[in-house]
Backbone bond lengths (Angstrom), bond angles and torsions (degrees), N, CA, C in turn:
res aa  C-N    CA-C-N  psi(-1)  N-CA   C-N-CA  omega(-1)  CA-C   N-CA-C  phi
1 X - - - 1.474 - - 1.519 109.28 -
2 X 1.568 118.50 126.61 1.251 105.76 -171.99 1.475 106.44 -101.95
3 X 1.755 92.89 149.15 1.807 120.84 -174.26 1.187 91.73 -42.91
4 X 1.656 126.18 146.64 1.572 167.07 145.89 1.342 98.07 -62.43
5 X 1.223 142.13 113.02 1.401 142.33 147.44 1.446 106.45 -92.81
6 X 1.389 109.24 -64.20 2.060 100.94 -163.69 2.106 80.91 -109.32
7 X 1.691 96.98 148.07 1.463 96.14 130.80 0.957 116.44 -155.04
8 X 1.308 150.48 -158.39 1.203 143.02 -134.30 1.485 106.05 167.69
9 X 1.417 120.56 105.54 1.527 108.34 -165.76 2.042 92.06 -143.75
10 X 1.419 76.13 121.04 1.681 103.89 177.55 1.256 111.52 29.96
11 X 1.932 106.55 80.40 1.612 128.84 -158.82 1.564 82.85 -96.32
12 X 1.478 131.47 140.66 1.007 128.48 -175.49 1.733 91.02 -142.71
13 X 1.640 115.47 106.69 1.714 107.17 171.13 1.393 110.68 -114.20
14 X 1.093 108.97 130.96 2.500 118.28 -165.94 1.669 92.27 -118.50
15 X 0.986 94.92 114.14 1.733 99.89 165.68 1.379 97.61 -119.80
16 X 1.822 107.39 102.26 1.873 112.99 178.74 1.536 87.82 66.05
17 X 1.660 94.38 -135.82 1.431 102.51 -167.49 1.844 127.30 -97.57
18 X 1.544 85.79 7.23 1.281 117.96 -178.26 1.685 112.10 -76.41
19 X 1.632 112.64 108.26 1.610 86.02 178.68 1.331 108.18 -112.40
20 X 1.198 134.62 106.26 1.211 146.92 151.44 1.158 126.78 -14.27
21 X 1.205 120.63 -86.24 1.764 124.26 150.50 1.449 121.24 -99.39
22 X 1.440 100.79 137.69 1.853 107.35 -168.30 1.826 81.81 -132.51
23 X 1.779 94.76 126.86 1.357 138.99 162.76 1.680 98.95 31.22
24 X 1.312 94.95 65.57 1.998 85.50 -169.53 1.622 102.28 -112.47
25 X 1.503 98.74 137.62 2.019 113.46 -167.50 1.472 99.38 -123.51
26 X 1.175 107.37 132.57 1.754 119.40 169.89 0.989 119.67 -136.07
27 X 1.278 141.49 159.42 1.247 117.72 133.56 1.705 106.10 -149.25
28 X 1.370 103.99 175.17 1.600 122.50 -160.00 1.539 103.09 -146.95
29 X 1.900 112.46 137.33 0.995 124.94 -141.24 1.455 100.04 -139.12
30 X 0.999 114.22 132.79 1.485 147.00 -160.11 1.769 91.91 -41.82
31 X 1.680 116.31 89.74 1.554 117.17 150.89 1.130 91.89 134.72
32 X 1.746 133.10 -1.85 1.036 97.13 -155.81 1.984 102.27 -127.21
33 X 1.530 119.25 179.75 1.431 108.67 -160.96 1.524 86.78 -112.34
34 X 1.259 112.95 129.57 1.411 125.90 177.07 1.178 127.02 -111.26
35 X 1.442 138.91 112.22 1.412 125.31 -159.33 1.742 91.16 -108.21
36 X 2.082 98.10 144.89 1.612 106.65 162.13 1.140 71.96 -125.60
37 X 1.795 85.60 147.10 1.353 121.24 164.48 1.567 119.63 -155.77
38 X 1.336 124.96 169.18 1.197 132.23 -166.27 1.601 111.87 155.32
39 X 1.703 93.47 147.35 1.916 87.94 179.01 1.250 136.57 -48.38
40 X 1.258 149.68 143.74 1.240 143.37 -165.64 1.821 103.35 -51.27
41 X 1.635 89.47 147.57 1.728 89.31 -161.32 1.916 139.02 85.99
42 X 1.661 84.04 -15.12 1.151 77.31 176.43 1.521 126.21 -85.61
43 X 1.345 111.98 19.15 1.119 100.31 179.13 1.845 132.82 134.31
44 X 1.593 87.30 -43.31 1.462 107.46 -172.36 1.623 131.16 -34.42
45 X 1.921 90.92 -61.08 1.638 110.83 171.69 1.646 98.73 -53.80
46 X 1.451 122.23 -77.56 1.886 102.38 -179.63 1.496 126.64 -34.19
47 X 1.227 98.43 -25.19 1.778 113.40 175.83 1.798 102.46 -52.17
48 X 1.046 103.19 -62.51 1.662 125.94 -174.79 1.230 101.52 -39.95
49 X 1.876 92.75 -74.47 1.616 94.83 -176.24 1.326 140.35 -66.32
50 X 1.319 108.79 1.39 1.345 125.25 165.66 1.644 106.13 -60.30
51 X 1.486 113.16 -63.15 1.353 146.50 -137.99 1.815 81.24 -75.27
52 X 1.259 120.16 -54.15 1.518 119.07 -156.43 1.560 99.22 -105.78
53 X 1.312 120.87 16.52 1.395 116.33 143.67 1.927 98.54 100.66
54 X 0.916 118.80 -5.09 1.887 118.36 176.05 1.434 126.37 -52.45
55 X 1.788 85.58 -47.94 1.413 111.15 162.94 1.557 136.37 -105.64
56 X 1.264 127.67 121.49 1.544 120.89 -179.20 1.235 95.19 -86.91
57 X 1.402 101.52 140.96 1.958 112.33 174.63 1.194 111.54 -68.12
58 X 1.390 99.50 172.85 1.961 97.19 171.65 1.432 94.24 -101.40
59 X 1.459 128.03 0.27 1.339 138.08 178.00 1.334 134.89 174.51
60 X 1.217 121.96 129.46 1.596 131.99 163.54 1.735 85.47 121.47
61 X 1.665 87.85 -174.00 1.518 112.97 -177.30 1.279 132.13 -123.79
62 X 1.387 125.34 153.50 1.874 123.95 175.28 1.535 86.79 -113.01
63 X 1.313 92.65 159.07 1.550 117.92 169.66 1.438 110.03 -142.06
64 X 1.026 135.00 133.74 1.025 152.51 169.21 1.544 123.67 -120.60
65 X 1.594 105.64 115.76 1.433 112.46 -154.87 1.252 125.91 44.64
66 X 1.261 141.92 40.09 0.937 174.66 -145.51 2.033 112.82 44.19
67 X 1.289 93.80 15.10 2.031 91.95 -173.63 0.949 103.61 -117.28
68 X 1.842 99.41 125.74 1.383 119.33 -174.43 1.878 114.21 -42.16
69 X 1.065 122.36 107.51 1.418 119.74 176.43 1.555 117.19 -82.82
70 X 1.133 116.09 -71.04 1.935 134.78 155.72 1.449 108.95 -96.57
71 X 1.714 105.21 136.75 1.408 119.68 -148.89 1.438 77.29 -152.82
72 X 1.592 133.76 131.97 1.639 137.38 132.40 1.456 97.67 -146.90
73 X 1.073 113.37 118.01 1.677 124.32 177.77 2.336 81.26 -132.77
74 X 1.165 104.25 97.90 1.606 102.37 171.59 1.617 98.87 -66.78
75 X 1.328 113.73 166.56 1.847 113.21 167.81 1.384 114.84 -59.49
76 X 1.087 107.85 136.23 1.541 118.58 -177.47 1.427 121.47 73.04
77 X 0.953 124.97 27.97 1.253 144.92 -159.55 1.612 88.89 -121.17
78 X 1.767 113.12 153.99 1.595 98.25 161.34 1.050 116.75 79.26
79 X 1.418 149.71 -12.62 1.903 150.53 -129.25 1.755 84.69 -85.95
80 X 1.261 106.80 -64.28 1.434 119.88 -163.22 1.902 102.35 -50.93
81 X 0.824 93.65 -60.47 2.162 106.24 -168.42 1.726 100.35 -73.15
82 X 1.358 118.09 -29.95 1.360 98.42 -178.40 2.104 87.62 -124.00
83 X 0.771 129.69 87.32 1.530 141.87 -161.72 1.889 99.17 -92.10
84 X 1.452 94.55 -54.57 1.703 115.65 176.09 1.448 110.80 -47.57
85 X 1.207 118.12 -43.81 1.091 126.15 -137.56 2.001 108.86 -107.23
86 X 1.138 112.30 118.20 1.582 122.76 -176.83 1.595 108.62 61.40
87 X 1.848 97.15 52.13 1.617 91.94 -157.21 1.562 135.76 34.71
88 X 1.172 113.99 45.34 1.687 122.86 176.74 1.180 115.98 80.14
89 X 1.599 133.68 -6.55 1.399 119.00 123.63 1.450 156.07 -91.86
90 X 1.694 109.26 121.70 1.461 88.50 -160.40 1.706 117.41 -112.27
91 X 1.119 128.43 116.41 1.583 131.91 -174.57 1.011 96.01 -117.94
92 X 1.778 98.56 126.17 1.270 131.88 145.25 0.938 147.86 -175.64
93 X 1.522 138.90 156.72 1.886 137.75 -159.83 1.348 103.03 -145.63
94 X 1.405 94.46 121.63 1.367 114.04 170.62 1.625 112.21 -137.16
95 X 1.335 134.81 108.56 0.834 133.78 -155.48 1.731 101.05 -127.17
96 X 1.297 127.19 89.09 1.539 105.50 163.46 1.250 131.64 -89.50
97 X 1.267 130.61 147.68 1.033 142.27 -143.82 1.748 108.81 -73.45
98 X 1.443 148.53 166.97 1.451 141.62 167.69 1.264 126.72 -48.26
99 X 1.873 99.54 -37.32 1.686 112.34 -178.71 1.581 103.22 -81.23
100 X 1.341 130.39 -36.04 1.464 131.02 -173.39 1.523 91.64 -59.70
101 X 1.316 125.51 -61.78 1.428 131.26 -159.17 1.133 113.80 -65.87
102 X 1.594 120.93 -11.98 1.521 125.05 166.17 1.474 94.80 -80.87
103 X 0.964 109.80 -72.56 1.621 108.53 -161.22 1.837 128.30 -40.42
104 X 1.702 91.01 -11.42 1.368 113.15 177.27 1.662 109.04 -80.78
105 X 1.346 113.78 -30.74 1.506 117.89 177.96 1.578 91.71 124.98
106 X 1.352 126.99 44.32 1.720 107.53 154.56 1.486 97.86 -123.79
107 X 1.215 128.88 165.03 1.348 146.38 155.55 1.609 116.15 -157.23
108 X 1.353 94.21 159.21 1.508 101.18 -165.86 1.728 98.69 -141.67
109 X 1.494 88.93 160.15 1.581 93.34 176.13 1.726 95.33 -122.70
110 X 1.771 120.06 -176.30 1.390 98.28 -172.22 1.785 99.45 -135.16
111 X 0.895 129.24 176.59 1.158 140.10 161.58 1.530 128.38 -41.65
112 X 1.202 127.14 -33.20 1.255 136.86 153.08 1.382 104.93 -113.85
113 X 1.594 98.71 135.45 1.700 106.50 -165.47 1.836 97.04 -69.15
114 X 1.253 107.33 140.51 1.464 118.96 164.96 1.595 139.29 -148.01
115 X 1.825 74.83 79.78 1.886 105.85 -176.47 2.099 94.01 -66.72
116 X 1.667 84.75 154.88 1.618 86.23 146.86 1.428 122.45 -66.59
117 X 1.226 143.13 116.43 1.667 121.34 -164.07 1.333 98.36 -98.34
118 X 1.581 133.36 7.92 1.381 125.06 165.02 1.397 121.56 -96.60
119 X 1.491 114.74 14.82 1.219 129.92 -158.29 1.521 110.91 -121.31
120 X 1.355 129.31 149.08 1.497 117.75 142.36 1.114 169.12 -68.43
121 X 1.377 149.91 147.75 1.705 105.84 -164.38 1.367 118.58 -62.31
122 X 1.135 114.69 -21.07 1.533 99.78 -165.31 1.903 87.50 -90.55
123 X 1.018 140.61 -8.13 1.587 126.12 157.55 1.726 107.51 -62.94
124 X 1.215 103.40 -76.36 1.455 103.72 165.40 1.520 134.25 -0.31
125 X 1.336 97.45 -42.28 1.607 97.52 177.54 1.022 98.92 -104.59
126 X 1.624 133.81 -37.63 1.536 134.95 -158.24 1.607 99.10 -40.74
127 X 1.896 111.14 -58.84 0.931 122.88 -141.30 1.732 101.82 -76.14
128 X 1.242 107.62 -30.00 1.811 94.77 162.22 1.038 127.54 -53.57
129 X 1.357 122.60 -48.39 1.861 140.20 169.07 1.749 100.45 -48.71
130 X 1.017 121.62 -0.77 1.617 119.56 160.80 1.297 126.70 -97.15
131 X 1.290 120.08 -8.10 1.305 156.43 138.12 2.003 99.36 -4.20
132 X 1.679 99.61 -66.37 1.483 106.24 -145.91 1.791 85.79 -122.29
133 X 1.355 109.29 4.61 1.732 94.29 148.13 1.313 136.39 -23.31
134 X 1.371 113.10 138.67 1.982 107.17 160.41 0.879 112.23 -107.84
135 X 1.061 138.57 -15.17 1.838 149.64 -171.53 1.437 90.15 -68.18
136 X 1.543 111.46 147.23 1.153 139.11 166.78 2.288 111.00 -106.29
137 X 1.557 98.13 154.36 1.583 80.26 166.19 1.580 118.67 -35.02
138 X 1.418 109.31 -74.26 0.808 131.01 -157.92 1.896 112.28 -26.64
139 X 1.559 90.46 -50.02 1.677 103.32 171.36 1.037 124.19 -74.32
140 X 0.955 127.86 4.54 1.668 142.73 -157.46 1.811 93.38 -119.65
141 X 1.340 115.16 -43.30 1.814 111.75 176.77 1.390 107.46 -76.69
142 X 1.192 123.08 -16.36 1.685 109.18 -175.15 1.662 92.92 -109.53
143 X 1.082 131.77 7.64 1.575 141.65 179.31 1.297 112.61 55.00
144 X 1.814 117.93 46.12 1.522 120.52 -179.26 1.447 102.71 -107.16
145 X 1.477 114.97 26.07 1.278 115.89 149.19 1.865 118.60 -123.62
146 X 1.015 105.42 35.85 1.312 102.51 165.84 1.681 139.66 -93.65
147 X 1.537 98.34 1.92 1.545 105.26 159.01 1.597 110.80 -80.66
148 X 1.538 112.68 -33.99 1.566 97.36 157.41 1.301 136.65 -62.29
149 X 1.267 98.11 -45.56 1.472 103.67 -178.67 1.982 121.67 -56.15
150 X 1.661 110.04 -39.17 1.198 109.58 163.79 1.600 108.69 -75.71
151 X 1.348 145.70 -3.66 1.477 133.27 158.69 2.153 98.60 -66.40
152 X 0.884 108.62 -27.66 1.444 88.57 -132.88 2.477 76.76 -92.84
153 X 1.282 104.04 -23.12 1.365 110.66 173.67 1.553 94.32 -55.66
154 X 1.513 110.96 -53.86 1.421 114.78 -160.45 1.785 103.66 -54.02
155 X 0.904 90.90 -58.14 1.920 104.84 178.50 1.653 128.17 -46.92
156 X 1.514 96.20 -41.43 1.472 113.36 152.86 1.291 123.75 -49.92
157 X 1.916 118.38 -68.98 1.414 101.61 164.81 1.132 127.90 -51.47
158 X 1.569 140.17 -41.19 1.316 169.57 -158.33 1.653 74.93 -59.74
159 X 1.449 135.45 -84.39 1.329 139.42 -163.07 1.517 111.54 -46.66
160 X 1.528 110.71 -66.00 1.702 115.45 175.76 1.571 112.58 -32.24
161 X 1.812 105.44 -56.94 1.538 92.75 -162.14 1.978 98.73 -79.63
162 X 0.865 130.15 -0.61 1.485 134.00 157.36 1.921 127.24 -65.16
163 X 1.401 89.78 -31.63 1.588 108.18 169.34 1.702 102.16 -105.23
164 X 1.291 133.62 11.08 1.182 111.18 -172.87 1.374 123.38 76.61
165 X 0.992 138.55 -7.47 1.555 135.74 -179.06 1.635 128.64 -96.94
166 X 1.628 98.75 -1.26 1.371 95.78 164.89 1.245 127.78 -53.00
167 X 1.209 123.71 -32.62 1.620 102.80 168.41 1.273 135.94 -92.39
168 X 1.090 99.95 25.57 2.144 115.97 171.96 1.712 112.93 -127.70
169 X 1.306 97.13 11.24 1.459 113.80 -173.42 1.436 116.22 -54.73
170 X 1.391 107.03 -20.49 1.475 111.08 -146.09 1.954 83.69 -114.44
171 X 1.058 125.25 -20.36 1.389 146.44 -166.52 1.740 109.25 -76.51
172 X 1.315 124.71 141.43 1.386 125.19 -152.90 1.572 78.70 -79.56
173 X 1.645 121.38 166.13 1.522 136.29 -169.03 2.161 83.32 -81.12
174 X 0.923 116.93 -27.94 1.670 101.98 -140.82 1.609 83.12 -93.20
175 X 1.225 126.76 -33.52 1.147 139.60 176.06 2.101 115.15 -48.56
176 X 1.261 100.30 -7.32 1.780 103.36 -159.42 2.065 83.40 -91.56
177 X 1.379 110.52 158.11 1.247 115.09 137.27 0.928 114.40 -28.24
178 X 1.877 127.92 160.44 1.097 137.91 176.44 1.659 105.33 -74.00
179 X 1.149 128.36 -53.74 1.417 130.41 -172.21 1.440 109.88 -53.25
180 X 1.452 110.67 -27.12 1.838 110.99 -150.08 1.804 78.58 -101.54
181 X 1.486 136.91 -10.60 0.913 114.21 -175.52 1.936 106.35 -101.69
182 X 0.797 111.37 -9.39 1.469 124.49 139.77 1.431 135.61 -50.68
183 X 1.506 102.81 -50.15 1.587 115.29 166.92 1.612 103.58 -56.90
184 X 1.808 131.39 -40.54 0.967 127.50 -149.01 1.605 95.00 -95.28
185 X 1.684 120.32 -31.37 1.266 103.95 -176.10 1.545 113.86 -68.72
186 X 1.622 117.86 -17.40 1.136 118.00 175.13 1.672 126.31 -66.11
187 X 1.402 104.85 -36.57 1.627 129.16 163.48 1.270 108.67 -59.07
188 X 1.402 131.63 -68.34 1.803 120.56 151.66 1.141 108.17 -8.39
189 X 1.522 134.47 -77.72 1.254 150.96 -178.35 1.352 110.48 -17.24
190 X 1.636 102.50 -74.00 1.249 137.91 -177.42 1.772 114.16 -40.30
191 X 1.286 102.09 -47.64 1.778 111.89 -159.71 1.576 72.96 -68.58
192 X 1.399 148.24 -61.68 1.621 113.69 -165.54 1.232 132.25 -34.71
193 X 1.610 116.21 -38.73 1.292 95.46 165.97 1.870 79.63 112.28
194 X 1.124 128.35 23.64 1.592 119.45 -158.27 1.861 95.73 -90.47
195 X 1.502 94.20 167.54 1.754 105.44 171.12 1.736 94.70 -111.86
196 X 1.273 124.81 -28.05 1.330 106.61 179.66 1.515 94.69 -141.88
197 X 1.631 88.29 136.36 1.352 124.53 175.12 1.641 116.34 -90.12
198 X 1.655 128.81 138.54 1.202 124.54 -168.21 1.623 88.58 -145.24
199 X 1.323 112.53 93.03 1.497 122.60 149.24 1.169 153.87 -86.80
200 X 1.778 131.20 106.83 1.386 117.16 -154.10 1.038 105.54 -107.38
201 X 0.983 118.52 121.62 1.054 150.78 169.06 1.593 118.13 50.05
202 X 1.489 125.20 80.76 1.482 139.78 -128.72 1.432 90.44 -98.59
203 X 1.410 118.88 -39.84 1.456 122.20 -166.38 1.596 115.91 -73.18
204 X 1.497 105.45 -2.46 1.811 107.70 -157.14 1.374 111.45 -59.97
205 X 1.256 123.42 144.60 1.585 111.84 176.99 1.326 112.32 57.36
206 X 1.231 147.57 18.65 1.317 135.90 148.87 1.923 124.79 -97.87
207 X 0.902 113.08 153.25 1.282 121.77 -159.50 2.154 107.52 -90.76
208 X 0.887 124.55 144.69 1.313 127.62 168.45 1.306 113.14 1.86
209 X 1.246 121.25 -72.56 1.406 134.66 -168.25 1.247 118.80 -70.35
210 X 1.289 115.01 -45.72 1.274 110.20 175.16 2.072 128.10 -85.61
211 X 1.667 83.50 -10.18 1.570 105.04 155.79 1.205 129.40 -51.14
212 X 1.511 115.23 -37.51 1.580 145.13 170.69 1.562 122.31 -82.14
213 X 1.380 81.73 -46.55 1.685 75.65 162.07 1.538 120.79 -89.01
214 X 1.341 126.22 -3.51 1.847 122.43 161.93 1.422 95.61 -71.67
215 X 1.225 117.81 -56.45 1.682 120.83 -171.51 1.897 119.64 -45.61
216 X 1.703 102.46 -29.32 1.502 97.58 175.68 1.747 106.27 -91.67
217 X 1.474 99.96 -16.43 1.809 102.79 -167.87 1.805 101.62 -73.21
218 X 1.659 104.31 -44.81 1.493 106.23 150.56 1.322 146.46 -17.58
219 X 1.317 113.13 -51.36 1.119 136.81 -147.04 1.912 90.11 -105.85
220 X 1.356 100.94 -50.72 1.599 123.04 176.71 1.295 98.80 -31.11
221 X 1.825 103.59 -65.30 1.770 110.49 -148.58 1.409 100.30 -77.69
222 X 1.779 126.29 -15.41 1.355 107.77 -171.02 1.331 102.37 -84.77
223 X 1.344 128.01 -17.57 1.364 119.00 163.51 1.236 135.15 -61.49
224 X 1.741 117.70 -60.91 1.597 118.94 -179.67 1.720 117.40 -82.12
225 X 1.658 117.04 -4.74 1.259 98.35 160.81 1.789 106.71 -112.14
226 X 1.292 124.36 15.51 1.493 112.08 174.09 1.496 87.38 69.01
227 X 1.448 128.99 71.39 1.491 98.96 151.09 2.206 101.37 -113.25
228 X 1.547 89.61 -165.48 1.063 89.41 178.05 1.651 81.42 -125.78
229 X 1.524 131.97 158.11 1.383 134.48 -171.96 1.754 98.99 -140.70
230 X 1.747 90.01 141.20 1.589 87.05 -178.50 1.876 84.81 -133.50
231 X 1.323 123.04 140.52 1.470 108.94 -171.96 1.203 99.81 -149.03
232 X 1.607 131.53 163.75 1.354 148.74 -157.64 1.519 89.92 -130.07
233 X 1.508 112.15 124.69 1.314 94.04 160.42 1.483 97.75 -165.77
234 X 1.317 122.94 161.28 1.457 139.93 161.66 1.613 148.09 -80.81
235 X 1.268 80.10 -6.81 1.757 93.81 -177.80 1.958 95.68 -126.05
236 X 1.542 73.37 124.26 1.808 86.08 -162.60 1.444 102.42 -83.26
237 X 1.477 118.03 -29.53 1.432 87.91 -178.24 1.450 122.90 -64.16
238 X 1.365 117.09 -30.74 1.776 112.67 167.70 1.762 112.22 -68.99
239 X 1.335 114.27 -6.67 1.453 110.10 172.60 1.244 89.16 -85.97
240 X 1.341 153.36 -104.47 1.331 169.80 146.75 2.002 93.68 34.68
241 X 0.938 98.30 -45.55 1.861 99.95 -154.17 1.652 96.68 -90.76
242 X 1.435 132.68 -40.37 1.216 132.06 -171.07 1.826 116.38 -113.76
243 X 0.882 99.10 4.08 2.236 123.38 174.57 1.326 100.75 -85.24
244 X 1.803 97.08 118.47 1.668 95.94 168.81 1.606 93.07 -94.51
245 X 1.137 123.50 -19.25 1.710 123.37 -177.84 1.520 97.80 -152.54
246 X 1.436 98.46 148.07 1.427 115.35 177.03 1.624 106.61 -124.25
247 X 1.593 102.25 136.68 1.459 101.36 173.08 1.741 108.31 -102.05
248 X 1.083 133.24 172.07 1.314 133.44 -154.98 1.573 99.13 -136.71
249 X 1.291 137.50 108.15 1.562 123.81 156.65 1.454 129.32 -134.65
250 X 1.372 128.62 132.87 1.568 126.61 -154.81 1.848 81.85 -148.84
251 X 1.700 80.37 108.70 1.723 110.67 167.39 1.606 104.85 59.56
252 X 1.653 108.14 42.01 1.398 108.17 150.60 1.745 86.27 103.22
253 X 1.231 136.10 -17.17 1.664 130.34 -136.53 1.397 85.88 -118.26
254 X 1.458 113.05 127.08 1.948 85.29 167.53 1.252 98.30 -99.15
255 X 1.325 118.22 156.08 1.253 158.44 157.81 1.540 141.62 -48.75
256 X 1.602 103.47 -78.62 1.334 118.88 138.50 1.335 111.79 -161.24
257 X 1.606 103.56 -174.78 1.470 118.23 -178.02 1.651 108.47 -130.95
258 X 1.374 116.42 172.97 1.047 109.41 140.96 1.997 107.49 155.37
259 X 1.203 110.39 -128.33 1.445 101.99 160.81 1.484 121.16 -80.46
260 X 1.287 133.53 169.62 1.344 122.95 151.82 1.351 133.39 -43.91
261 X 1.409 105.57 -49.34 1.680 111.45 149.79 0.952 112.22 -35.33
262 X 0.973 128.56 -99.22 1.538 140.14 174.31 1.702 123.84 0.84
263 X 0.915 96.57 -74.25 1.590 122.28 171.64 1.895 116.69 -58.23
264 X 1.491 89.92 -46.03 1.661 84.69 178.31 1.706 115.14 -66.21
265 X 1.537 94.41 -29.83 1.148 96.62 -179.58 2.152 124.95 -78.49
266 X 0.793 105.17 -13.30 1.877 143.69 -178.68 1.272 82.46 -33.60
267 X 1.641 141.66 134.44 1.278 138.92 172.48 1.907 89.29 -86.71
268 X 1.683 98.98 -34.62 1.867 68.92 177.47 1.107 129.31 -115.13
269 X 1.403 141.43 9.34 1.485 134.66 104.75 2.013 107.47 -3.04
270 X 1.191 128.17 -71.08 1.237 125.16 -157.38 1.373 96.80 -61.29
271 X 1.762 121.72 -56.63 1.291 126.20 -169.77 1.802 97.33 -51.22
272 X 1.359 117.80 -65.37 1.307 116.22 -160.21 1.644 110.97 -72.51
273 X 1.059 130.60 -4.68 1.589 101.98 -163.88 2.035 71.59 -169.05
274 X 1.001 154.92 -85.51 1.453 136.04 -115.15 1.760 95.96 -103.99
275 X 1.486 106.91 10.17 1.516 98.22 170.52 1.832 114.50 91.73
276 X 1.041 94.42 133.33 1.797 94.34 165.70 1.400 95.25 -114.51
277 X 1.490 92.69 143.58 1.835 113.44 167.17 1.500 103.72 -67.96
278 X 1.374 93.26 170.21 1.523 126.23 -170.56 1.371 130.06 -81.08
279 X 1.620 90.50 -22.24 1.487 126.31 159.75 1.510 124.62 -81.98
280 X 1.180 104.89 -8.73 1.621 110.32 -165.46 1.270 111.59 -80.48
């Protein structure tokens, strides 16, 4: 039976009268790369921010490794799905915060890249790897944390020349190619130390080539750090080519899931999001 990393059970996000996500369940399993997708608007990015804590739902729950992470079931809400439970009413909020949910093993990168741009790459990552510090100020002014602090430098380079970026290390983040500054928000990522990775939309604004080369660097990181990857993206042939499962959602609702096969083939996947021919 394969490991549960993310799930996601009847995520419901209402902005006013606007619902963003309606009653949407997933889940993703220990190794593997999971693509959401859907037409712009449908939903996805609130999907995220649900998942990594930005947003509190107006309902349902995430779990992560099986522990409740985001929790809003309001009273009376739920009767049917949790029936057992507080004799058929079930209330409750549990909301952890973005930094708790890193520190648990998720990280995410976002849709518009967002390096420090006054910084370097090799700062860039340092400063995530502070993340899982023990030092307090306090230890940090009399400098009785500086055997950590040179581990965690060490670990930083240790990461760059593992991603390739040791030799631009020293180089401002805004200063890199567009692709390589992608590679670096993903390395940010990385210095947490995460088991699952959540990328939105990684491919945006990059051109053919360097589309191919995120798609093998992809493929790279789910191997030598063991992650499991769940990613947003728009250009299907790297959804199609690097997706062990695809989830499907149009106006918050998903649709379907399943393999790439599967899905490409979906008469409503095609209607909603991959196009009907001209012939059809």
């Amino acid at each position: 039976m394969p490991n549960n990393v993310l799930r996601l059970e009847n995520i419901t996000m209402q902005f006013g009268g606007v619902v963003a996500v309606n009653n949407l369940s997933m889940e993703i399993n220990e190794g593997e790369i999971v693509a959401l997708i859907g037409p712009n608007g449908a939903g996805k990015t609130t999907a995220f921010n649900v998942i990594t804590g930005v947003y509190q739902p107006t309902n349902g729950r995430v779990l992560f490794h099986d522990e409740a992470i985001i929790e809003n079931f309001p009273k009376g809400k739920m009767k049917k799905l949790y029936a057992g439970e507080n004799n058929g009413v079930y209330k409750s909020t549990l909301i952890k915060t973005p930094d708790q949910i890193t520190k648990l093993g998720m990280a995410r990168t976002f849709q518009n890249i967002r390096l420090f741009k006054s910084m370097t790459v090799f700062e860039n990552v340092l400063v995530a790897k502070h993340l899982r510090k023990t030092s307090n100020v306090f230890s940090a002014i009399f400098r009785f944390n500086a055997q950590e602090e040179k581990k965690m430098r060490e670990e930083t380079l240790e990461l760059l020349k593992l991603l390739d970026l040791e030799d631009v290390k020293d180089e401002l983040a805004t200063s890199l190619p567009y692709g390589k500054q992608r590679h670096l928000e993903i390395a940010r990522a990385l210095a947490t130390n995460p088991t699952l990775l959540l990328l939105d939309e990684p491919a945006a604004g990059m051109n053919p080539q360097e589309t191919e080369e995120l798609t093998a660097f992809i493929r790279r990181i789910r191997k030598d750090f063991n992650l499991t990857i769940l990613l947003i993206e728009h250009h299907m042939n790297l959804v199609m080519d690097i997706s062990d499962r695809i989830y499907v959602i149009d106006f918050g609702k998903h649709i379907a899931d399943g393999t790439p096969e599967t899905v490409s083939n979906n008469p409503r996947v095609i209607e909603a999001y991959l196009g009907v021919s001209e012939d059809a």
